[in-house]
C-alpha positions in Angstrom: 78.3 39.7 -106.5 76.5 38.7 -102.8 74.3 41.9 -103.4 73.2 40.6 -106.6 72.7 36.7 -105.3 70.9 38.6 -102.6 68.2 40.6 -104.7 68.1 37.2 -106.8 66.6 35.8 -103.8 64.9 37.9 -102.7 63.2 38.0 -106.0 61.8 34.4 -106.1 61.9 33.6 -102.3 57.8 32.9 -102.6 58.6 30.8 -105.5 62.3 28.6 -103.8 60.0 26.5 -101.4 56.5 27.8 -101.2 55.4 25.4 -98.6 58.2 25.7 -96.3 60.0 22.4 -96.5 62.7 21.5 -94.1 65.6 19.2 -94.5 66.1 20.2 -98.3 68.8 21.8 -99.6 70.1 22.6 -103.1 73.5 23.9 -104.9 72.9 27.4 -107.2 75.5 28.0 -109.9 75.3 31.9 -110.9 77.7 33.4 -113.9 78.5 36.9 -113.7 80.6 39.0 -116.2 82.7 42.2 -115.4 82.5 44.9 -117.8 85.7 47.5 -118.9 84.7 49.7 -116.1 84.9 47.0 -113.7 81.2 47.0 -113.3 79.7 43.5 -112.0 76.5 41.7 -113.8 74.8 38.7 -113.2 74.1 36.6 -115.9 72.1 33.6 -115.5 71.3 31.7 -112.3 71.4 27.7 -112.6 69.3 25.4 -111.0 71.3 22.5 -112.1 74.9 23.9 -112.5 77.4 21.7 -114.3 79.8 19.6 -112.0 82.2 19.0 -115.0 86.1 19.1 -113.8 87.6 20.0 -116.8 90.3 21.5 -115.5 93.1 21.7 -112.1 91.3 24.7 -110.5 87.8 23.1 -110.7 89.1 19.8 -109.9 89.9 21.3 -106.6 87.1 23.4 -106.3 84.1 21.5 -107.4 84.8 18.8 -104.8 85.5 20.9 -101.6 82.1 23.1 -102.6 80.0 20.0 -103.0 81.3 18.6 -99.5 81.5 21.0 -97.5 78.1 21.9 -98.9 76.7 18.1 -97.8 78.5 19.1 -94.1 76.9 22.4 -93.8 73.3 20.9 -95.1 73.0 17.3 -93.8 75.3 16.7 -90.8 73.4 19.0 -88.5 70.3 16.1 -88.9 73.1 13.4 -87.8 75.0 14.9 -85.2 73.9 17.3 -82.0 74.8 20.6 -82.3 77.3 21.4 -80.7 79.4 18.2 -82.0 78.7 19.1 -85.8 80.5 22.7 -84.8 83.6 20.5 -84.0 83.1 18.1 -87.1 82.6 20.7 -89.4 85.8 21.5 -90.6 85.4 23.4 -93.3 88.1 23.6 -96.0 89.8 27.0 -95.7 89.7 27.8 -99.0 86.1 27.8 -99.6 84.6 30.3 -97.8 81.0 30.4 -96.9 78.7 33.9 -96.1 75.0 33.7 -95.1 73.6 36.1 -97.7 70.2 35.6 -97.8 68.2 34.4 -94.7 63.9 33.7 -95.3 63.1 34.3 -92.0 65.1 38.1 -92.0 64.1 39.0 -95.7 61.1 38.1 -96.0 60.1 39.9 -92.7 62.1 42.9 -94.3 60.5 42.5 -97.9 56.8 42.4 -96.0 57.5 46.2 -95.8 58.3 46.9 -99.3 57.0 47.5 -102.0 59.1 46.0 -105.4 58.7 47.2 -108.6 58.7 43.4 -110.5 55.8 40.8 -110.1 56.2 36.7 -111.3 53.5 35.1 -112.5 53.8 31.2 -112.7 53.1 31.6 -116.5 55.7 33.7 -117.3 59.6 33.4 -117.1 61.1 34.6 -114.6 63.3 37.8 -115.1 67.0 38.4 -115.1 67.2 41.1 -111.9 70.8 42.8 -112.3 70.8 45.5 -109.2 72.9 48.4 -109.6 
């Protein structure tokens, strides 16, 4: 699943923030299904992912991801550094893992060359890596 959030984007990165914006940050909602063979695939990325609790799990959940999300992206602009590593306390049971850094990947996909192309008047496709 991080290896298919990863080529997602790496896909669109041009297309995320084109003009490099700082102090922005936004919450991705990707559905994946796993086949009889145990085989995962990506469905759909959403830019707008519902927030709906309609049950105890995401009651839980939904609330924990969207704050620690808010810690992660907007206390590092109130507190100095070193103090937002102590406030940060991030809820054990929603773990975070850098998957996709611009500055890395887009140094590493300089010296590729993909097999896809978007064009601002088309969709964009549904890239499900093997």
């Amino acid at each position: 699943m991080q290896r298919l959030v990863t080529d997602s984007f790496r896909a669109v990165q041009g297309k995320i923030d084109p003009r490099n914006l700082s102090g922005q940050f936004e919450v991705f909602g990707y559905d994946f299904m796993i086949d009889a063979d145990f085989k995962v695939w990506m469905i759909e990325c959403n830019t707008n992912p519902s927030l709906e609790i309609c049950c105890p799990l995401l009651a839980r959940l939904i609330p924990e991801v969207l704050d620690n999300s808010f810690r992660l992206a907007v206390d590092p602009y109130f507190y100095p550094a070193e103090d937002c590593r102590k406030k940060v306390d991030l809820m054990p049971r929603i773990k975070y893992t850098l998957i996709f850094d611009s500055s890395i990947d887009k140094a590493a996909n300089n010296n590729k060359q993909t097999d896809f192309e978007i064009s601002d008047d088309e969709e964009q496709p549904l890239i499900i890596a093997d």
